[in-house]
C-alpha positions in Angstrom: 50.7 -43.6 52.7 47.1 -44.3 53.7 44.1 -44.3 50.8 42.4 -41.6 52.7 45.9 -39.2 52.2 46.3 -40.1 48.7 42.5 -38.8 47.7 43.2 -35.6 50.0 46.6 -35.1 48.1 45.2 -35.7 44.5 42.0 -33.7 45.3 44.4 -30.4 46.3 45.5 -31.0 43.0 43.1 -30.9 41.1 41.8 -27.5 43.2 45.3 -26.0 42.3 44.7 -27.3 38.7 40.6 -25.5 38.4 42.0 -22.2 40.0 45.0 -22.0 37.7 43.2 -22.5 34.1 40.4 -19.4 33.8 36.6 -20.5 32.9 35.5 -18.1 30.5 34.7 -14.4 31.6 30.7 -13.9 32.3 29.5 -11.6 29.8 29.2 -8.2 30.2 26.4 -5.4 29.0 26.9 -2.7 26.7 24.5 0.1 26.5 23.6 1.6 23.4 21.6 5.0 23.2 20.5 8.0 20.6 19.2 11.2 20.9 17.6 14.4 19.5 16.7 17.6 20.5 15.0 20.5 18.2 13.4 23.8 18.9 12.0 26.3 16.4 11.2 29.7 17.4 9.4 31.1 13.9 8.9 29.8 10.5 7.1 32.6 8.4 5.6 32.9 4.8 5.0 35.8 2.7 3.6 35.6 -0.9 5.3 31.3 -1.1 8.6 33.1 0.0 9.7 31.6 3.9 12.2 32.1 6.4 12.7 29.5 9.5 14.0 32.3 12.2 15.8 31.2 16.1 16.6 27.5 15.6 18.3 24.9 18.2 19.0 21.5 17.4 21.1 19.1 19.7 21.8 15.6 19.3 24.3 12.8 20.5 24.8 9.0 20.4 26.7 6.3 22.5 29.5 6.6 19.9 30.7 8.6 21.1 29.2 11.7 18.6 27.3 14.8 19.2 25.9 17.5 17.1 24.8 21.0 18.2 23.2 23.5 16.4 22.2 27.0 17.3 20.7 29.6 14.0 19.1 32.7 14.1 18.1 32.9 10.7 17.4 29.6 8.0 15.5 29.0 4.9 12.1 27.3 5.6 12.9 23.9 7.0 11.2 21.2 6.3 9.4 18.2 8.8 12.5 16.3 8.1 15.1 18.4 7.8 18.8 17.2 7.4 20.8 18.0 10.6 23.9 18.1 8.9 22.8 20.3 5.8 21.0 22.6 7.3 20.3 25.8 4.7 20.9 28.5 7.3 23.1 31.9 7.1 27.0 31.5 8.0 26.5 35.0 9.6 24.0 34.1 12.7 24.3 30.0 12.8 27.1 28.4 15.1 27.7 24.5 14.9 29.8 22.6 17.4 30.4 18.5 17.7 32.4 16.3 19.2 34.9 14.8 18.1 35.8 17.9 16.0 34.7 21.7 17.2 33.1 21.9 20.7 31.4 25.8 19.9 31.1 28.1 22.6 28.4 29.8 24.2 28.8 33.3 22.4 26.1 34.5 20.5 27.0 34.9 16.3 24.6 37.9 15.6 23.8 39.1 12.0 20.5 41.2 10.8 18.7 41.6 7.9 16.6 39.3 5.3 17.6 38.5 1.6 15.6 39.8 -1.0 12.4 39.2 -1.9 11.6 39.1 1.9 14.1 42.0 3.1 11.8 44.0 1.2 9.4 43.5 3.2 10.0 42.8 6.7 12.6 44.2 9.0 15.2 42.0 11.2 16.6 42.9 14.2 19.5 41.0 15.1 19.5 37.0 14.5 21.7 35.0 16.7 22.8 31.4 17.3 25.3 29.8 20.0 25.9 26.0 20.2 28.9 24.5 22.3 29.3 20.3 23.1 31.4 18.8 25.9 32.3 15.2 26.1 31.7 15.0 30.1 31.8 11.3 32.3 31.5 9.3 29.1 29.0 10.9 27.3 28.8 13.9 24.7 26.6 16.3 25.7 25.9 19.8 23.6 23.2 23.0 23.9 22.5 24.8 21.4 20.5 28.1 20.8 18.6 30.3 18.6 17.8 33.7 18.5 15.8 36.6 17.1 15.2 40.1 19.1 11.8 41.3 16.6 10.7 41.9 13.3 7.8 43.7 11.9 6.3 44.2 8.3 5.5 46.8 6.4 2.4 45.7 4.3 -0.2 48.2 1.9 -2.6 47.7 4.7 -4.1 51.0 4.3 -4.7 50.7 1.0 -6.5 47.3 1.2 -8.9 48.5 4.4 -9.9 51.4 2.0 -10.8 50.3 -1.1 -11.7 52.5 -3.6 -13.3 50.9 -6.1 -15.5 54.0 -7.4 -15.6 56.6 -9.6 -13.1 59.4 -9.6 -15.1 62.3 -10.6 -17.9 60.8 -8.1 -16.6 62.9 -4.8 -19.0 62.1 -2.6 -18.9 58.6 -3.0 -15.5 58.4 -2.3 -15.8 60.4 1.0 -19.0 58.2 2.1 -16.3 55.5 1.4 -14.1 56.0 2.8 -15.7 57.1 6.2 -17.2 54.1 6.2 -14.0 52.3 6.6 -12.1 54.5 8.5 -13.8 55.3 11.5 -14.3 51.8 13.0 -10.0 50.7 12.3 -9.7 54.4 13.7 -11.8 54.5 16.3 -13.2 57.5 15.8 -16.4 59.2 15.4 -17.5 58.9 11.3 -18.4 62.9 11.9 -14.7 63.3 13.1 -13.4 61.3 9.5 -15.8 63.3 7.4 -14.8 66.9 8.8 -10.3 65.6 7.8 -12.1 64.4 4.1 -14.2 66.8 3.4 -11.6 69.6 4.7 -9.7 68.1 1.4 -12.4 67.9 -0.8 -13.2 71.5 -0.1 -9.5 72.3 -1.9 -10.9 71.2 -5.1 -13.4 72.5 -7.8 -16.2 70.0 -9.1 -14.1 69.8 -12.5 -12.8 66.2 -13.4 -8.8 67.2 -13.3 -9.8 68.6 -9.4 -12.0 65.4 -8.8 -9.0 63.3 -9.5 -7.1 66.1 -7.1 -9.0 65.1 -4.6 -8.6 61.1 -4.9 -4.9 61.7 -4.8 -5.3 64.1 -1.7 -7.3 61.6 -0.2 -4.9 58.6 -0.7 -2.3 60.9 0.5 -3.9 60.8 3.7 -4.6 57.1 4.3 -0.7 56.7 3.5 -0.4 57.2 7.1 -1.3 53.4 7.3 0.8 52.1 4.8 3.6 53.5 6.5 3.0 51.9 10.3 3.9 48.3 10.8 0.9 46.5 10.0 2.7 43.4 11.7 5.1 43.4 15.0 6.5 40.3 16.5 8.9 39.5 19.6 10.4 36.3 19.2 11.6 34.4 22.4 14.7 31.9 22.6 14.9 28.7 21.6 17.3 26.2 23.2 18.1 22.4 22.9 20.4 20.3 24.6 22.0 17.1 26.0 22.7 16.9 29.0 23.5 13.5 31.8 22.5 12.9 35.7 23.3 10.0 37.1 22.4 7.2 34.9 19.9 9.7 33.2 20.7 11.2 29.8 18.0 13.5 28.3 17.1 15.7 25.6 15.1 18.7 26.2 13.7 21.9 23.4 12.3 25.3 24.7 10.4 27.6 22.6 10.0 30.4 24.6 6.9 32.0 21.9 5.7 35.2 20.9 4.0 38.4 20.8 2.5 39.7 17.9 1.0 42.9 17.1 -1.5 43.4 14.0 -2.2 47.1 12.6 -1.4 49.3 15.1 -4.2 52.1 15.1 -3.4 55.3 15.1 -5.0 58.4 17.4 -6.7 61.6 16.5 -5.0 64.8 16.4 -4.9 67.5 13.9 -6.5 66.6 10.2 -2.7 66.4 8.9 -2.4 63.7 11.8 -5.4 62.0 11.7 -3.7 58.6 10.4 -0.4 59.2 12.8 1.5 55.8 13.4 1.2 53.1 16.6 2.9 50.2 17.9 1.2 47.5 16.8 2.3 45.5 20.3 0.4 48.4 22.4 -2.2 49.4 20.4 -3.1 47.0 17.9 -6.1 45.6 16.0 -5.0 42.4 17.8 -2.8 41.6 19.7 -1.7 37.8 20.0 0.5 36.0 22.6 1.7 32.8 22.3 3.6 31.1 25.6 6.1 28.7 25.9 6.6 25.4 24.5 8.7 22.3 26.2 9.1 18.5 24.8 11.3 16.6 26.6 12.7 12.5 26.5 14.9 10.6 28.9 16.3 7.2 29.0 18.5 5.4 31.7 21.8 4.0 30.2 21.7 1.1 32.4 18.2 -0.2 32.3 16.9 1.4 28.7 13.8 2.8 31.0 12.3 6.1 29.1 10.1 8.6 29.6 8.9 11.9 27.9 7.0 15.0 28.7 5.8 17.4 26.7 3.9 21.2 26.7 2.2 22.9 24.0 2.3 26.8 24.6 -0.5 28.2 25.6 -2.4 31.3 23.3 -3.9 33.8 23.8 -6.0 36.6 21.4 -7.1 39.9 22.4 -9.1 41.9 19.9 -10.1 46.0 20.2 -13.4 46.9 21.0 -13.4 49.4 18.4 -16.9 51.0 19.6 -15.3 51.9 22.8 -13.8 55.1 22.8 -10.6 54.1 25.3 -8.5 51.1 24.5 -10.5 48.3 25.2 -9.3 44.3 24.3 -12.0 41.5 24.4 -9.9 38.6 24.9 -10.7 35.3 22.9 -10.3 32.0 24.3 -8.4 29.3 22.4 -8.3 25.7 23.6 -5.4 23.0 22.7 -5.8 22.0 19.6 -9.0 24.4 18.7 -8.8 27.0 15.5 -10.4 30.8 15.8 -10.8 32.9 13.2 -11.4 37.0 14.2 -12.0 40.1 12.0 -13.7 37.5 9.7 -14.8 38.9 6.4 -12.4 42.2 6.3 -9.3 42.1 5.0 -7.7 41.7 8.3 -9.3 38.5 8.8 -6.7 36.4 10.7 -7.1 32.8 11.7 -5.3 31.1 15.2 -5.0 27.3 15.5 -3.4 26.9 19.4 -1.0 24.0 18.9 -1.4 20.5 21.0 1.0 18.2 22.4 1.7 14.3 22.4 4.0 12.0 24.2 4.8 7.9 23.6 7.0 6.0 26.0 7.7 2.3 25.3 10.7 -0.4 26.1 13.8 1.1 24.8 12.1 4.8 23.5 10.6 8.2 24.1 9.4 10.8 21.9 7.5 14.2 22.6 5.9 16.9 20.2 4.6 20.0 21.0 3.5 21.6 17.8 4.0 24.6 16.6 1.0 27.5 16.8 -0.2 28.2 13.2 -1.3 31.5 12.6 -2.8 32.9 9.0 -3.0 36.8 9.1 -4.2 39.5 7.5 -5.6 37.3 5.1 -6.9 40.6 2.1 -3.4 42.1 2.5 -1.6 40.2 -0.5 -2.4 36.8 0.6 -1.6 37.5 4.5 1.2 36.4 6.7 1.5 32.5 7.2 3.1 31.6 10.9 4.1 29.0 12.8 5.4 29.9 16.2 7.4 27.7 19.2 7.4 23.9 18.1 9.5 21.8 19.9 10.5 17.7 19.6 12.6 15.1 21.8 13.1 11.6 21.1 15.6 9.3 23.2 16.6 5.6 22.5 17.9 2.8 23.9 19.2 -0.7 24.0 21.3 -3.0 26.8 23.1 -5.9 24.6 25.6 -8.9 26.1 28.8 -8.8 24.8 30.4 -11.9 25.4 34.5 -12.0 26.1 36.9 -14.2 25.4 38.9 -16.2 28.5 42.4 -15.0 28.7 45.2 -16.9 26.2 47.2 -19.3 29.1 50.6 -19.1 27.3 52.3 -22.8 27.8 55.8 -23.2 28.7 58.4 -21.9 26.5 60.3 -24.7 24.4 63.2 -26.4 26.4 65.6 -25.4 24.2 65.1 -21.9 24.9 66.0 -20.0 28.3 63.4 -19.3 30.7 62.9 -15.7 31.4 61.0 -13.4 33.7 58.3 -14.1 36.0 57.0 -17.6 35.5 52.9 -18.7 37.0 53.1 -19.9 40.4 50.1 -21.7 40.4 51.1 -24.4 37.5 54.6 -24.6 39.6 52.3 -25.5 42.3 50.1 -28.2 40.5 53.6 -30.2 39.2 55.4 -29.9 42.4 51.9 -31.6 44.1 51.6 -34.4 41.4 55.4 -35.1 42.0 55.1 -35.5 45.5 52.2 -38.0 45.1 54.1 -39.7 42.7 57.1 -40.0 45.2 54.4 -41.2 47.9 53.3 -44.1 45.5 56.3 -45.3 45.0 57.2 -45.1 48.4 54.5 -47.2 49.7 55.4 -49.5 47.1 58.7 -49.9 48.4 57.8 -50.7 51.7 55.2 -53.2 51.2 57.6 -55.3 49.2 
């Protein structure tokens, strides 16, 4: 056998040999990811009592987990509040998660506030729907909240007409009082003084009648203690989780508000002078607040993020109450920007419009659109404290190695033992070729000598 066969041959062996034993596997990426959703549609405060009212929250993890929440009705929430301890009614909330309870989509409807609050204002129906999927390797979930209106009774009447003078002093109280009800009622003064002095003329000028006619009087302004002096239509609010591609996102929807304050009532016959209005048609002012949207999104194979977010929008229309016919002025409120209208009467009522932020870097997103803060009716008992449509997204994400292990090459079984099954070809290959240039060798021997 020639030098230049032998190489060849041993070389083929050694190329069996490399193909037979495994290098160890390259490494391989694992992508790890997190995130959260959250929409609320109203948190209110009366007198230090609150309610959080139309909540969503969704989020979900590379675990796999997921979490989905959808309440119409909830205790004032805090910034930070626990996802899985949420204080919010059995009767309106729905939870789903996977692994465990993947929801549904029907809405879990339940009305009416607890006490102190009940009291107070009136709920329609509060709802909440939340269902999560576990859909081409991720868990996704939407959630949402809901709340159809509510409205407030509050001694507005009473606090726009105060009488603060004395009782047997008739004509004090009727110059008061016209005073402060012809520009809420839009009326002429003359028109206000011919209902109150049509009352006062049932009474004598003793004390006993002078008192009569304080108490007729009241009776008459009870008209707007007994209207709404504060209307609101809530919108939905909605989070989810949901996958495209390589794309996971989380995305919130606030859809706002509109919000009525003392609606003002018409002129008829004296008996009706004070007759009740929607506050949402014919109010004092009328406030609407738009929609609000935060979204974050990050790519499960590169950890790119983005985020996007939109503060609603507001907008405040106050009655020209020295026009005859229904006539708004609107008010302009910027991003960001506080107004304050009907300043120094007790239906002062301060608007802050609510901004927006977004932050994108390697690995992580996050948007805020805050919520619109609203103080109203600030003389009636302390007011009404709002805060309407806020709405947060945050997404996270990391790619990590994970390096494997090479396969375990089992060695031949003992020779004591039978051989059994399927044996690997290749090492049968690698002995068979060193034999046969072992045979060669000695054959080459042999010749030469």
């Amino acid at each position: 056998m020639s030098k230049k066969r032998f190489v060849a041959l041993v070389s083929a062996a050694a190329l069996v040999s490399a193909i037979a034993i495994p290098a160890g596997a390259a490494p391989r990426t694992k992508s790890n990811f997190a995130l959260k959703g959250e929409a609320r549609g109203l948190e209110l405060a009366i007198a230090g009592q609150g309610v959080t009212l139309g909540l969503a929250l969704a989020q979900s993890d590379s675990t796999p987990r997921a979490l989905g929440v959808g309440a119409g009705q909830c205790e004032l929430l805090g910034a930070e509040a626990d996802p899985t301890q949420l204080p919010c009614s059995d009767d309106n909330t729905a939870r789903s998660e996977y692994p465990g309870d993947p929801g549904s989509t029907d809405l879990i409807c339940k009305g009416g506030l607890p006490a102190p609050l009940g009291d107070v204002i009136k709920l329609d129906a509060a709802c909440g729907s939340s269902k999560t999927t576990f859909k081409r390797g991720v868990a996704q979930t939407v959630s949402q909240g809901k709340v159809a209106s509510l409205s407030a009774k509050l001694p507005v009447g009473l606090s726009l007409v105060p009488l603060d003078v004395d009782v047997n002093q008739v004509d004090q109280i009727v110059d008061t009082l016209t005073q402060a009800l012809a520009p809420v009622l839009d009326v002429a003064p003359a028109e206000v003084r011919e209902v109150l002095e049509g009352v006062e003329e049932t009474a004598d000028d003793t004390t006993d009648d002078a008192q009569g006619v304080v108490d007729g009087l009241l009776e008459i302004i009870q008209g707007l203690d007994a209207t709404d002096a504060l209307k609101i239509e809530l919108g939905i609010s909605d989070s989810k989780i949901t996958r495209k591609g390589s794309l996971i996102s989380s995305s919130s929807e606030a859809a706002g508000a509109k919000i009525g304050l003392i609606g003002l009532p018409g002129v008829g016959t004296k008996d009706e002078l004070l007759q009740a209005a929607d506050p949402l048609t014919n109010g004092l002012v009328i406030i609407e607040v738009g929609t609000s949207r935060a979204s974050a999104s990050v790519n499960k194979a590169t950890a790119a993020s983005s985020s996007a977010a939109s503060a609603a929008i507001v907008t405040v229309r106050v009655r020209d109450i020295t026009k005859p016919e229904p006539t708004y002025v609107e008010v302009s409120v910027a991003p960001g920007e506080t107004v304050t209208v009907l300043a120094g009467t007790p239906a002062e009522s301060t608007i802050t419009a609510a901004d927006s932020t977004t932050e994108q870097g390697p690995g992580s997103a996050s948007a805020v659109a805050d919520a619109v803060r609203l103080h109203l009716l600030k003389g009636v008992n302390g007011g009404v404290e709002l805060g309407i449509a806020g709405t947060t997204a945050i997404a996270t994400a990391d790619i990590e190695e994970e390096e494997v292990a090479p396969p375990v090459v089992k060695g031949r079984p003992p020779t004591t033992l039978p051989l059994t099954g399927a044996q690997d070809m290749s090492i049968i290959a690698l002995v068979m070729l060193v034999a046969a240039a072992g045979v060669l060798v000695l054959r080459r021997r042999t010749n030469n000598n």
